[in-house]
N, CA, C and O atoms as a MOPAC input file, in Angstrom:
PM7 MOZYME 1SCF
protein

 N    -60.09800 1     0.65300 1    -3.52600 1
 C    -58.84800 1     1.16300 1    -3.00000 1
 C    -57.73300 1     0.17200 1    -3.32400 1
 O    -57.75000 1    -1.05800 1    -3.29100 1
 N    -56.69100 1     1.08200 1    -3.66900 1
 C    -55.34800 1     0.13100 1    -4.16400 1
 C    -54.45100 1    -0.37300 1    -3.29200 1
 O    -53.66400 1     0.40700 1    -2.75500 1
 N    -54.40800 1    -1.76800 1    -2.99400 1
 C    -52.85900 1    -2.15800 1    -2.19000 1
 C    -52.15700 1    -2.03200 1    -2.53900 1
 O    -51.70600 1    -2.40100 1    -3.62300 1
 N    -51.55100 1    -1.13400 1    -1.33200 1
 C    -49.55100 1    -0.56800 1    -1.97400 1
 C    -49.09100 1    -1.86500 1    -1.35100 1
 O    -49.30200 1    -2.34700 1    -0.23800 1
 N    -48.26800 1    -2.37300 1    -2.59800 1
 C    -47.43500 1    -3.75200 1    -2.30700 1
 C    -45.99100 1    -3.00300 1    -2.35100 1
 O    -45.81300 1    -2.24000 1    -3.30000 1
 N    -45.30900 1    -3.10500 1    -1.72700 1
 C    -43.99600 1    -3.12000 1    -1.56100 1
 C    -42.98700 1    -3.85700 1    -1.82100 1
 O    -42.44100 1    -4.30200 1    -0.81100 1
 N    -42.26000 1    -4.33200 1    -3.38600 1
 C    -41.36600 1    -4.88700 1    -3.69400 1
 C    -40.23600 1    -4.98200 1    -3.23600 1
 O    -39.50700 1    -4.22900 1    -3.88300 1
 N    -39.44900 1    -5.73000 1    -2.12700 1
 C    -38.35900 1    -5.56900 1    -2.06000 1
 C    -37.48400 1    -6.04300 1    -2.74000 1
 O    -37.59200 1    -7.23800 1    -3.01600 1
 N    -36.09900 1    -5.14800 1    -3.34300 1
 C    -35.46500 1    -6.00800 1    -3.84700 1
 C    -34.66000 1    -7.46500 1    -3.27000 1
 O    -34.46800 1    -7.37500 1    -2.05700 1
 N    -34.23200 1    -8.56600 1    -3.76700 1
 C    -33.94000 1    -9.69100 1    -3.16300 1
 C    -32.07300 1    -9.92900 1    -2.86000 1
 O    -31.40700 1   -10.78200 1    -2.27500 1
 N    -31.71200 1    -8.45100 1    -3.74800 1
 C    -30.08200 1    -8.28400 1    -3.14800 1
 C    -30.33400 1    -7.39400 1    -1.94600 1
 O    -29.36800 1    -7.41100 1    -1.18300 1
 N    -31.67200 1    -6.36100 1    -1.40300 1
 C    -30.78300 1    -5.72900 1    -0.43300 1
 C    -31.22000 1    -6.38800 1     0.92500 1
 O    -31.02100 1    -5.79700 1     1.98700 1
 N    -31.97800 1    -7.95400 1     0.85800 1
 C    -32.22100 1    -8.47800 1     1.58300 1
 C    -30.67700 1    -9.23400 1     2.31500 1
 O    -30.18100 1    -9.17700 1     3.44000 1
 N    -30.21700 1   -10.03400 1     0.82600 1
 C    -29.14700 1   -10.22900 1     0.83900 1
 C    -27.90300 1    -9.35000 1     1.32200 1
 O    -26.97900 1    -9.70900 1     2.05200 1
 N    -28.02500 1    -8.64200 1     0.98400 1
 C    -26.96600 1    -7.26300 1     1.74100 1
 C    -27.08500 1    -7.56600 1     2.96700 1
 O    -26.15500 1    -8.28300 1     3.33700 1
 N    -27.82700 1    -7.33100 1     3.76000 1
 C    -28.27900 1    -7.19600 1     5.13100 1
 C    -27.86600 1    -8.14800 1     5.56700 1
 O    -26.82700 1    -8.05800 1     6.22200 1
 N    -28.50500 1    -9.45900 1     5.38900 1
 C    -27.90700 1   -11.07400 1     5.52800 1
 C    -26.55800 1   -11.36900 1     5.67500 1
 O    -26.05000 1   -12.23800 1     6.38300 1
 N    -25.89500 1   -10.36800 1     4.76100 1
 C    -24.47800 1   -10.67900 1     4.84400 1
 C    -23.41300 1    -9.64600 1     6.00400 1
 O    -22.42300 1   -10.06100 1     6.60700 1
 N    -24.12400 1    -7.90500 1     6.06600 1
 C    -23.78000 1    -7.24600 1     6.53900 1
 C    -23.95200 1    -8.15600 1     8.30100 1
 O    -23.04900 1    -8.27100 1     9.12900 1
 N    -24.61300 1    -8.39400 1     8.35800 1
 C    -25.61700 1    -8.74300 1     9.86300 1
 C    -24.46200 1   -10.08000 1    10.12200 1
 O    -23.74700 1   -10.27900 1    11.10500 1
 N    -24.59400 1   -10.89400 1     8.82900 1
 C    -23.62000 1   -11.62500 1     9.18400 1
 C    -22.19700 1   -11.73100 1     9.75100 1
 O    -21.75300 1   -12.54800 1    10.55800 1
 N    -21.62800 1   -10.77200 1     9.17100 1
 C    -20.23600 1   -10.26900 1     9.29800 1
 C    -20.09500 1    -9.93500 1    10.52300 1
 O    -19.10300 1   -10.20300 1    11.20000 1
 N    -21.37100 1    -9.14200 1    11.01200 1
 C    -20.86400 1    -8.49100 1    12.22400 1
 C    -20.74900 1    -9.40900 1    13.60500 1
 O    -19.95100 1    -9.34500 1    14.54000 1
 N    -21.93700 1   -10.33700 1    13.33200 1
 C    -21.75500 1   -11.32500 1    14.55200 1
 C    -20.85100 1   -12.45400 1    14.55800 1
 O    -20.79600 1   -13.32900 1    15.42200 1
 N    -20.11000 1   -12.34600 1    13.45900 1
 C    -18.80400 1   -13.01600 1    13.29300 1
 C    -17.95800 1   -12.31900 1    13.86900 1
 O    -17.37100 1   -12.54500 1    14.92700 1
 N    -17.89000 1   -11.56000 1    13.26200 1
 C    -16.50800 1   -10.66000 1    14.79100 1
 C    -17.20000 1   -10.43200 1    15.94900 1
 O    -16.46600 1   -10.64100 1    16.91500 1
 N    -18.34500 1   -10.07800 1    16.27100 1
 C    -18.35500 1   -10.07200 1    17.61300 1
 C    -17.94300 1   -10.84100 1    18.05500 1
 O    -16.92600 1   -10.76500 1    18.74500 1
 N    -18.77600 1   -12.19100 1    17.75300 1
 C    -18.41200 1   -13.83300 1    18.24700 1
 C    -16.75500 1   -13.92600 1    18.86400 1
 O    -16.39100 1   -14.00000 1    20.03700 1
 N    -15.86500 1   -13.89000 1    17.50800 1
 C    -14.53500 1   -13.45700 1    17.64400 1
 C    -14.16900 1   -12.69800 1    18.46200 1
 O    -13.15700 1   -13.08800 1    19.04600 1
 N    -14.61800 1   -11.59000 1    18.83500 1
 C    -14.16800 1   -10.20900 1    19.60300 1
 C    -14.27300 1   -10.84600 1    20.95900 1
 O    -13.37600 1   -10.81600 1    21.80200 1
 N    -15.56700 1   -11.48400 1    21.11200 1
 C    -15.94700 1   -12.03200 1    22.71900 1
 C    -15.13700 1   -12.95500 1    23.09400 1
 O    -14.86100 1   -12.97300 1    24.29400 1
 N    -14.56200 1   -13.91500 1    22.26000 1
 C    -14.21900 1   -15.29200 1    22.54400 1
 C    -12.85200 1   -14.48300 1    23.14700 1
 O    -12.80800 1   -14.32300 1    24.36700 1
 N    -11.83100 1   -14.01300 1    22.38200 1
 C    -10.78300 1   -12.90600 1    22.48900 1
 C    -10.66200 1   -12.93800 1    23.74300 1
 O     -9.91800 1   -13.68400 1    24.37900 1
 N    -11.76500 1   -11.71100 1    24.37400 1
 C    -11.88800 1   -10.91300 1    25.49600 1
 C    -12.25400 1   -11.97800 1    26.82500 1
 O    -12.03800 1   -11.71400 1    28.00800 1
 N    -12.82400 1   -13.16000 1    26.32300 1
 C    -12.85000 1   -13.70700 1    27.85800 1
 C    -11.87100 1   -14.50900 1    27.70900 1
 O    -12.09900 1   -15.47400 1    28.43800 1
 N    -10.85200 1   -14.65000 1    27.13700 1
 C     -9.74300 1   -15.25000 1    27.17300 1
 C     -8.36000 1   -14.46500 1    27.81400 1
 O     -7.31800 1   -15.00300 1    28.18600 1
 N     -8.46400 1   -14.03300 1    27.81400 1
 C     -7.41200 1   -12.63800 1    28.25900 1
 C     -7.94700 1   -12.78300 1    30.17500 1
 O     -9.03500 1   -12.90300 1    30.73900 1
 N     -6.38400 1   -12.68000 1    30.68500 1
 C     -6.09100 1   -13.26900 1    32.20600 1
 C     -5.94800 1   -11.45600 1    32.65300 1
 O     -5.88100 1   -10.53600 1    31.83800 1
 N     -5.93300 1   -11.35600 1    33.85200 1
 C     -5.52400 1   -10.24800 1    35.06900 1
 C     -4.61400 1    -9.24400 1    34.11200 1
 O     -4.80700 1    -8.04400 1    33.91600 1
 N     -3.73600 1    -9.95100 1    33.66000 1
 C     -2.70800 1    -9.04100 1    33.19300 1
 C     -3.02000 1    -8.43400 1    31.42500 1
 O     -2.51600 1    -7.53600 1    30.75100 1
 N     -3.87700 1    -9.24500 1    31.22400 1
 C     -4.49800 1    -8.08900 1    29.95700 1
 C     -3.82100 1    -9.27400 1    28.32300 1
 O     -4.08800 1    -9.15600 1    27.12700 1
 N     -2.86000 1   -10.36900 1    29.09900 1
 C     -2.85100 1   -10.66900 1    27.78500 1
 C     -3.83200 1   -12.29200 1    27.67400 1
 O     -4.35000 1   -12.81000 1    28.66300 1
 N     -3.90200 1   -12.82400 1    26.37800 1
 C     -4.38100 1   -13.94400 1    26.11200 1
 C     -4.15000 1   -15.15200 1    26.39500 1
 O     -3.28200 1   -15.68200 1    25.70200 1
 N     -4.80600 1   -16.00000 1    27.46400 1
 C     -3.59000 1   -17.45100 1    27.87900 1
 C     -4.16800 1   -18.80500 1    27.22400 1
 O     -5.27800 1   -19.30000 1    27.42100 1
 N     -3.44700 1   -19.13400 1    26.64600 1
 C     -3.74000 1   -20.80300 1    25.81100 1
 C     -2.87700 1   -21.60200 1    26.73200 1
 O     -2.01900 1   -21.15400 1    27.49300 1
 N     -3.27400 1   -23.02400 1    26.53000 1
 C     -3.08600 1   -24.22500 1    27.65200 1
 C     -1.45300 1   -24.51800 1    26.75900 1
 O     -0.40500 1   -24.75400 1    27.36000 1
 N     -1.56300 1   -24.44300 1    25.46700 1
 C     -0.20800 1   -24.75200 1    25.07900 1
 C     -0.08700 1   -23.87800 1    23.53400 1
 O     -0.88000 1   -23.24400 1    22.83700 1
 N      1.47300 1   -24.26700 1    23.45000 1
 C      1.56600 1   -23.47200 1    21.75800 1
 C      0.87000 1   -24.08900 1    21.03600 1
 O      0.37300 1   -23.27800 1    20.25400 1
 N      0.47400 1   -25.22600 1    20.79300 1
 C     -0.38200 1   -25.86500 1    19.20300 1
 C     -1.73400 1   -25.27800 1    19.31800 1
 O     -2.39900 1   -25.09200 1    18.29900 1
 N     -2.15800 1   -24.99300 1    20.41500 1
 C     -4.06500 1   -23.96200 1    20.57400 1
 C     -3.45900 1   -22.74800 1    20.51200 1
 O     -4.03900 1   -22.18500 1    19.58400 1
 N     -2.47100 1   -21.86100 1    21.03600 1
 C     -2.41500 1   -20.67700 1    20.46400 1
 C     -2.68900 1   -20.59500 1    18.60100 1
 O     -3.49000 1   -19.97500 1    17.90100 1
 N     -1.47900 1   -21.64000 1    18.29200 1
 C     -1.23000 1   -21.45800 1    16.97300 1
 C     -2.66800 1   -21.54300 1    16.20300 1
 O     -3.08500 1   -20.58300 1    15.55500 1
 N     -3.31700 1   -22.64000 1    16.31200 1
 C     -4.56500 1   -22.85200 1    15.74500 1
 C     -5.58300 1   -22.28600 1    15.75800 1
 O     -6.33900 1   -22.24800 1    14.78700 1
 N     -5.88200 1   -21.53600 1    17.26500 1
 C     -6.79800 1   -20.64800 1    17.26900 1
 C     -6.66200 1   -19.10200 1    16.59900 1
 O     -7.47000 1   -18.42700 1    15.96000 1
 N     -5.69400 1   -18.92300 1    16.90100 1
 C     -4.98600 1   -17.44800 1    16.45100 1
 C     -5.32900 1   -17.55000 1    15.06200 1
 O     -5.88600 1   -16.51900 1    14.68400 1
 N     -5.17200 1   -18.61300 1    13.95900 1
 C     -4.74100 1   -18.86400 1    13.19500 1
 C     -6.41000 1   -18.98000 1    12.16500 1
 O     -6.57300 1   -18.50600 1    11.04100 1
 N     -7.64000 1   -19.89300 1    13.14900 1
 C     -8.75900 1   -20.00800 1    12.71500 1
 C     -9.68000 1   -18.31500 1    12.76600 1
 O    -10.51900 1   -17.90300 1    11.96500 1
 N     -9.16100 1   -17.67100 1    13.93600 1
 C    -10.05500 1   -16.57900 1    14.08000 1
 C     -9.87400 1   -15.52300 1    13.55100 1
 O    -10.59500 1   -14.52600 1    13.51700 1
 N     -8.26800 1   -15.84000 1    12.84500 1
 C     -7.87800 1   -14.63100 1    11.83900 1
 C     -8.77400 1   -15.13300 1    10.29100 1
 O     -9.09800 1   -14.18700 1     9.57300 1
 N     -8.90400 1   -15.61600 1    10.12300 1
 C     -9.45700 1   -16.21400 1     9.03000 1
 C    -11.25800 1   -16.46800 1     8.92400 1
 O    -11.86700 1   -16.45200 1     7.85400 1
 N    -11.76500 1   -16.64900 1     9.99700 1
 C    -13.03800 1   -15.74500 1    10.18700 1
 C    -13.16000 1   -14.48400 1    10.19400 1
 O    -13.88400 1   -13.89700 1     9.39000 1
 N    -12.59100 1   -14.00200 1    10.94200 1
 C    -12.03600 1   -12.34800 1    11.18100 1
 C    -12.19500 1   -11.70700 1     9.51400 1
 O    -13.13000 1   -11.02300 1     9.09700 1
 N    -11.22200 1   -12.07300 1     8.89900 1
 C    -11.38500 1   -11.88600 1     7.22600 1
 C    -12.82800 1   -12.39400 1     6.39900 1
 O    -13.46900 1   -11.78600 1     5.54300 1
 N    -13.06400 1   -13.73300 1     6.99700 1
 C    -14.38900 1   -13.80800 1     6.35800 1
 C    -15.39700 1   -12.78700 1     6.54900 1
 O    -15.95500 1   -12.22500 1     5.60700 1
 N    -15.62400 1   -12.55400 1     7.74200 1
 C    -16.68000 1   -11.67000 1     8.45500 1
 C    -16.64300 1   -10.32200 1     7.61400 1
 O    -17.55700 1    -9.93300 1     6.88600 1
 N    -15.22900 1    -9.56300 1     7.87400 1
 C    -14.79700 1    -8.61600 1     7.04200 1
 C    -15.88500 1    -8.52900 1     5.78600 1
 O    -16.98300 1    -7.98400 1     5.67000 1
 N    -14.77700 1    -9.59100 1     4.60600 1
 C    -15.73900 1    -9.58300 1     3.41000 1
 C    -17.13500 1    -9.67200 1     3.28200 1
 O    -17.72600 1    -9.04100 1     2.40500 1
 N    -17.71000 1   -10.40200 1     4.08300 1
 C    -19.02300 1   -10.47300 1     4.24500 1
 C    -19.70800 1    -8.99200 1     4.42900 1
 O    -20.84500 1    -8.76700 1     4.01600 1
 N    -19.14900 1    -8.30600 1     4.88700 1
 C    -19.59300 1    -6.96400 1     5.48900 1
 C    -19.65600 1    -5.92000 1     4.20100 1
 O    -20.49000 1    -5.03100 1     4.03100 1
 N    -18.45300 1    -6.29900 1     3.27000 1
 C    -17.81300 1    -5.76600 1     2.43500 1
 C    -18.85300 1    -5.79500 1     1.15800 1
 O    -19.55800 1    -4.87600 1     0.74000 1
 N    -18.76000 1    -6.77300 1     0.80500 1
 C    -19.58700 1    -7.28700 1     0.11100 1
 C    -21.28100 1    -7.08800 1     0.33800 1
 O    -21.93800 1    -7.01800 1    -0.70000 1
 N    -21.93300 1    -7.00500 1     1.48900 1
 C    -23.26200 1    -7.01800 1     1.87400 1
 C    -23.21900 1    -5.19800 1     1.68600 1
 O    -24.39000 1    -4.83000 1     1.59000 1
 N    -22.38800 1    -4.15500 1     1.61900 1
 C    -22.59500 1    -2.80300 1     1.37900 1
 C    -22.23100 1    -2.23700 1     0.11200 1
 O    -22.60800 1    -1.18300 1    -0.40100 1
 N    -21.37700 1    -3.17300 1    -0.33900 1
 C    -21.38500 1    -3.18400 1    -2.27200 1
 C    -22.44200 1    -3.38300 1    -2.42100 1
 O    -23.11300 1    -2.39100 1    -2.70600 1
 N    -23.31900 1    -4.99200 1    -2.29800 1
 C    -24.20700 1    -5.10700 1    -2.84000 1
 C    -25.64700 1    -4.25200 1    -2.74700 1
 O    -26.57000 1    -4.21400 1    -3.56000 1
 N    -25.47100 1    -3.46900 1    -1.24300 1
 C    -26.85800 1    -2.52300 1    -0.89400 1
 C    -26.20600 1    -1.20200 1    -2.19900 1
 O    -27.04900 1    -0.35500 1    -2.49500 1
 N    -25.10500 1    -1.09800 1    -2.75100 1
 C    -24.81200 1     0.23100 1    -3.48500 1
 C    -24.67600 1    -0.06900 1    -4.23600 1
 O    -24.12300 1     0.70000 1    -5.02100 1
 N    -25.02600 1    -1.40400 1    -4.70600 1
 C    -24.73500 1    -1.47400 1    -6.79300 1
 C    -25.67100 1    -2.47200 1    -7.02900 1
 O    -25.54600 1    -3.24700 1    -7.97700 1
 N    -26.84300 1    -2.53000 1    -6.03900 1
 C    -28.02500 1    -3.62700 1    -6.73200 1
 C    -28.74500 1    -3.06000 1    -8.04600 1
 O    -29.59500 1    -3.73700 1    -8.62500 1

């Protein structure tokens, strides 16, 4: 009797890796967000230089994550 071996390919592992990745990057982001935000619904930083910086780092994960996502469903559709 023959073992069915199952080849996976090693991009749609990668896909996944990256899709999976992306997403718990924005969550991460999404959460940090949401427990930051006071009674009144908006976001409170201790001063302007942590607004600026944070705003500034999580938009830029935010985009990483994105591409990552982007990229991990190209690569599951054009391996």
């Amino acid at each position: 009797m023959e073992l069915l071996i199952i080849h996976h390919h090693p991009a749609a592992l990668n896909a996944i890796v990256l899709i999976g990745t992306g997403l718990l990057v924005r969550y991460l982001i999404n959460r940090r967000r949401f427990n930051r935000r006071g009674i009144a619904g908006l976001q409170l930083f201790s001063s302007y230089e942590k607004w600026w910086l944070t705003t500034r780092i999580e938009a830029l994960f935010n985009l990483l994550g994105l591409l990552a996502i982007i990229g991990g469903i190209l690569l599951l559709i054009f391996k």
